[in-house]
DOBA-580247 format. One record per residue (C-alpha): z negated, y, x; residue in three letters. Coordinates in steps of 0.25 Angstrom, whole numbers, plus 5000, padded with zeros to 4 digits. Layout:
! DOBA-580247
ZYXALA ...
! end
This chain:
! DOBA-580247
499550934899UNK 499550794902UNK 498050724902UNK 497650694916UNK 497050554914UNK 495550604924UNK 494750554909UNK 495050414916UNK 495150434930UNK 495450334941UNK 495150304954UNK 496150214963UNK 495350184973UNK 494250124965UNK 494650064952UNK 496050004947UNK 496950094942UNK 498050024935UNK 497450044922UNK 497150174922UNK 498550224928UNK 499150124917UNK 498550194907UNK 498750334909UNK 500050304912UNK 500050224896UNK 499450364891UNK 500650454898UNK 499850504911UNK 500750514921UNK 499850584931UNK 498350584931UNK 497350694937UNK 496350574944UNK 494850654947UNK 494450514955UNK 495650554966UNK 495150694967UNK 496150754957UNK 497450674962UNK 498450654951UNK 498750514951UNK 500350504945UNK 500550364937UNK 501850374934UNK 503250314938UNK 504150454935UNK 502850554941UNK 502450444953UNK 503950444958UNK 504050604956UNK 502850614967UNK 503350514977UNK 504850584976UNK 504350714978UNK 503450724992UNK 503850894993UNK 502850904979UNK 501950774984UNK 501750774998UNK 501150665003UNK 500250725014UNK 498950705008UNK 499350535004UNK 498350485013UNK 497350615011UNK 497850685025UNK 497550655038UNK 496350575040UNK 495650665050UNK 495850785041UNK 495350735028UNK 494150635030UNK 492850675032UNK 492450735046UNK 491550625048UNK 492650535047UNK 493550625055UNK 492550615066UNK 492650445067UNK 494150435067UNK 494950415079UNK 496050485081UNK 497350455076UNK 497050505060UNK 496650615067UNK 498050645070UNK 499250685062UNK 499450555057UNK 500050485043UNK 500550375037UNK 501950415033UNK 501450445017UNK 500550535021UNK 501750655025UNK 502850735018UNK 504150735022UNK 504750795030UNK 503650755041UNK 503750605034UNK 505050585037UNK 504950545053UNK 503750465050UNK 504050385040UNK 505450355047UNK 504650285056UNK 503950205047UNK 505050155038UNK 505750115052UNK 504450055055UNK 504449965044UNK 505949955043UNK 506649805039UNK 506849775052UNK 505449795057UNK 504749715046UNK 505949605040UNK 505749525052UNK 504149515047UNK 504449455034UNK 504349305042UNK 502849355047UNK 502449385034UNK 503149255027UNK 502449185037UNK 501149255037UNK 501149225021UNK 501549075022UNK 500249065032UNK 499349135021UNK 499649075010UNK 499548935018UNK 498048995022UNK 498049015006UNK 498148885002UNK 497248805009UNK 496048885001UNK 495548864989UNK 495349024986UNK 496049144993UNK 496149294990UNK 497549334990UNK 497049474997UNK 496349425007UNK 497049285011UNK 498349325010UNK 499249455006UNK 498049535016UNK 498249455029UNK 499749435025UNK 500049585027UNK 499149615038UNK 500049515045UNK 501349585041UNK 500749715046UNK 500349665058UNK 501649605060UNK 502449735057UNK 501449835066UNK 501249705076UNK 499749725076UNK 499149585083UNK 498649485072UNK 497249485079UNK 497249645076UNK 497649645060UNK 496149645057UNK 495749745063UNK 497049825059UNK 496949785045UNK 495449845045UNK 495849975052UNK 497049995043UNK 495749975031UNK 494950095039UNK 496250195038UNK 496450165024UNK 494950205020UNK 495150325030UNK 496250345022UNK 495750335007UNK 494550385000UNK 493250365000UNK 491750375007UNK 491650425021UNK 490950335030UNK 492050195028UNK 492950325033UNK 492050355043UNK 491950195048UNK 493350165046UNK 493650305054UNK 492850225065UNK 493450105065UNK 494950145068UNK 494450205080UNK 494550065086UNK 495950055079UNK 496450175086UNK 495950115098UNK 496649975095UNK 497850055090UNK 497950125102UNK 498149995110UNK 499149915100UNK 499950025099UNK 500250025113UNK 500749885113UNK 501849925102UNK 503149925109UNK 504150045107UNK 505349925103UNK 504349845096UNK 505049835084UNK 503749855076UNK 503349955067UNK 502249995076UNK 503450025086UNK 504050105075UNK 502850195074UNK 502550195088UNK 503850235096UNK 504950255083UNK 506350205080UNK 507450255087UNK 507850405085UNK 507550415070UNK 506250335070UNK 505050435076UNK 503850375083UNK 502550415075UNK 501350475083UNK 500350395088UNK 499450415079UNK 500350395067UNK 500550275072UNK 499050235073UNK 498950285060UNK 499850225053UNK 499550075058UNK 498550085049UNK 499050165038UNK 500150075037UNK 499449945038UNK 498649985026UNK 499950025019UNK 500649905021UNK 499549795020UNK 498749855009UNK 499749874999UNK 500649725002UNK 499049655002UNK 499249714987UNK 500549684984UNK 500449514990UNK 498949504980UNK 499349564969UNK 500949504966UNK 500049374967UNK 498949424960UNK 499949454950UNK 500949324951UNK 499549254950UNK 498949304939UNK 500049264929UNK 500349134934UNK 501649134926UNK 502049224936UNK 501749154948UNK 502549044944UNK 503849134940UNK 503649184954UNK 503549034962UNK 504849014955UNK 505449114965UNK 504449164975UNK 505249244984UNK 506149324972UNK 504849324963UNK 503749374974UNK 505049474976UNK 504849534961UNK 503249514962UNK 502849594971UNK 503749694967UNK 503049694954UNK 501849694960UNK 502249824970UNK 502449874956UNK 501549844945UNK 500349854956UNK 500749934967UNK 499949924980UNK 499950074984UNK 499350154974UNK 500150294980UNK 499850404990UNK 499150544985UNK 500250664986UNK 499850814986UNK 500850914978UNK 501351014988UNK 501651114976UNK 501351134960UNK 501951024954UNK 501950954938UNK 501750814939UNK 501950744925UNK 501450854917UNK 500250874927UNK 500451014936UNK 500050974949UNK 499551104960UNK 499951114974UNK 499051004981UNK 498850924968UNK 498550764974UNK 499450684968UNK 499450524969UNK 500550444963UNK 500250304958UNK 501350214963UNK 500850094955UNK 500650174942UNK 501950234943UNK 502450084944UNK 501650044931UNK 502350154924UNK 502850094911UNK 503750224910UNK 504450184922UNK 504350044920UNK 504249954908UNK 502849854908UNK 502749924919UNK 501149874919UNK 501449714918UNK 501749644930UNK 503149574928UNK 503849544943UNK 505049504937UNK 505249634928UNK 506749684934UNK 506049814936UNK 505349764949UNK 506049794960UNK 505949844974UNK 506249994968UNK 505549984955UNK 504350064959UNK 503450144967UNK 502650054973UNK 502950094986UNK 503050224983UNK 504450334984UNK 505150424990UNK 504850485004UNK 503350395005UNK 504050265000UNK 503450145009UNK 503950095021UNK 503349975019UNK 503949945007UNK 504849835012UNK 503849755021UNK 502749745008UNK 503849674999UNK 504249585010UNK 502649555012UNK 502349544998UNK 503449474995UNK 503149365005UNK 501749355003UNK 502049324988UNK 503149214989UNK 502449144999UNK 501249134990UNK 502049084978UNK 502848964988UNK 501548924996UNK 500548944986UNK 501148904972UNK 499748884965UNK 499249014969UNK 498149054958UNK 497049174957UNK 495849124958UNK 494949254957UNK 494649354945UNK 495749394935UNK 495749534941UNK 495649534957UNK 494849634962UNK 495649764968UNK 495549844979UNK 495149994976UNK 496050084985UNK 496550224983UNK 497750194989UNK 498150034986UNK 497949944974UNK 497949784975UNK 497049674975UNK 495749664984UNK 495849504983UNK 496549414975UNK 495649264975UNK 496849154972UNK 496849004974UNK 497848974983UNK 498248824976UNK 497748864960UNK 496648884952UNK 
! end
């Protein structure tokens, strides 16, 4: 029987992973029984990771955001919410086909090219604007300064919420998340309370959105012809937030930590300035790899299933690591060094968005952010330096893995 790895457990939300993964991993565990997760099996390798993600009839995706809220939080939380995550709602990874399919046909029409191309001049500019803000300071976080406001501004573009709004959105989006991940009961029971008045707000914007606005809010809100459904009301309230999460979270990650990266090796900065578009190209594909922002989505096994060695019962948790599966040196050679010029990192090199039926929809809009925000730092800001501690401090999530801040000098050390 393969060793389980629980002698040296871990737990996401609360410490760094990486080394521990990487090391299993070196010691042949492909899957690991984790007692910190309440008993998940945490799945680390390329080959096993992919074998979940291809197979939602054995992995059902039904629990990835722990069910619905109003059924699975503690009734004194229940009894603060307001009343859409009362309802049937969910985020589009959170439901098995053939239920999945409608919904997520919206979304991906949602954030289709045509809907978010035209945006990559409001996130060049929006860049350009930053990083000239950048460099009038002595010090800057990255984080803060930067990739952060940088992506609330796409996201308010793409869902057309008011500029004077993205606080208070970007706040509320914050509360869903801690509904959403684990942790003590009264920050659920106060962020619980504060989307009340984002229902009430939402109820108001939503009525604005015009059924031919082109926007993804339209998309959610009345459909796309006859192939694209409308999704309920309450979906769409939902997943305002859900998705602003996904999409700003996960790029914020993506923008600090190619720099962080580029930065910390200044030999690769400078191969970088010698081509920023091409190279911040490669770069943050590397980064999507070797770092990826998303950590991955717990599934359930519907049925008795063997998992690497490992039998897994009926209604066994299961949650596979997409950025281990990326650092699997049996998939890929070095696979634990940071090379963004290796020829193996490419847009379909690995899992960092995940596979199959769950893959993301926002895949193409977080290249073309993370992309932009790189380049126009290596053409507007060529003596870029850090200007904080050799390892910036993280940010403990469950579900995400990136950099909390990032402190640079914007015109050297």
């Amino acid at each position: 029987m393969p060793r389980t790895g629980t002698d040296a457990d871990i737990d996401p939300a609360a410490e760094d992973p990486t080394p521990q993964l990487d090391a299993w991993r070196r010691e042949g565990r492909r899957v690991v029984r984790s007692e910190a997760m309440g008993g998940a099996w945490l799945v680390l390798g390329h080959r096993e990771v992919q074998r979940v993600l291809d197979d939602p009839e054995t992995f059902s995706s039904a629990y990835a955001l722990g069910g619905r809220p109003s059924r699975t939080l503690p009734p004194a939380v229940v009894a603060e919410l307001p009343a859409f995550p009362c309802e049937d709602v969910t985020g589009v990874v959170d439901i098995d086909p053939p239920a999945h399919d409608p919904l997520r046909a919206t979304v991906l029409a949602a954030w289709s090219g045509p809907r978010i191309n035209p945006l990559a001049g409001t996130v060049r500019a929006a860049a350009r604007e930053l990083a000239a803000g950048l460099a009038r300071r002595e010090r800057a976080d990255l984080v803060a300064d930067y990739a952060v406001p940088l992506v609330h501004r796409f996201m308010a573009a793409a869902l057309c919420v008011p500029e004077e709004d993205v606080p208070r959105v970007a706040a509320w989006a914050q509360d869903m998340a801690t509904l959403l991940s684990p942790g003590p009961e009264e920050p659920k029971a106060e962020a619980a309370r504060r989307l009340r008045a984002y229902e009430e707000w939402a109820t108001a914007f939503l009525g604005t959105v015009p059924p031919d606005g082109g926007g993804v809010l339209s998309v959610y809100l009345h459909g796309h012809g006859h192939a694209v459904p409308a999704m309920s009301y309450a979906n769409v309230v939902h997943n305002l937030l859900v998705h602003w999460v996904a999409g700003t979270v996960t790029t914020a990650h993506v923008i600090s930590g190619t720099c962080y990266e580029l930065l910390r090796r200044r030999e690769l900065w400078e191969w970088a300035r010698a081509a920023p578009q091409e190279r911040a190209r490669q770069a943050v594909e590397e980064t999507f790899r070797y770092a990826a922002p998303h950590r991955g989505l717990v599934r359930a096994t519907t049925r008795a299933c063997v998992l690497a060695g490992h039998p897994l019962p009926a209604g066994s948790l299961v949650l596979p690591l997409l950025g281990s599966a990326n650092r699997d040196e049996e998939h890929l050679a070095d696979a634990c060094s940071y090379d963004p010029d290796r020829p193996a990192a490419t847009p379909r090199g690995h899992l960092a968005f995940g596979r199959g039926v769950h893959a993301c929809p926002g895949a193409n809009p977080a290249r073309m952010e993370a992309r932009t925000a790189v380049a126009e730092l290596l053409t507007g800001l060529p003596r870029l330096a850090l200007a904080g501690p050799a390892e910036p401090p993280r940010l403990p999530s469950l579900h995400f893995d990136g950099l909390a801040a990032l402190p640079v000098a914007p015109s050297g050390a």
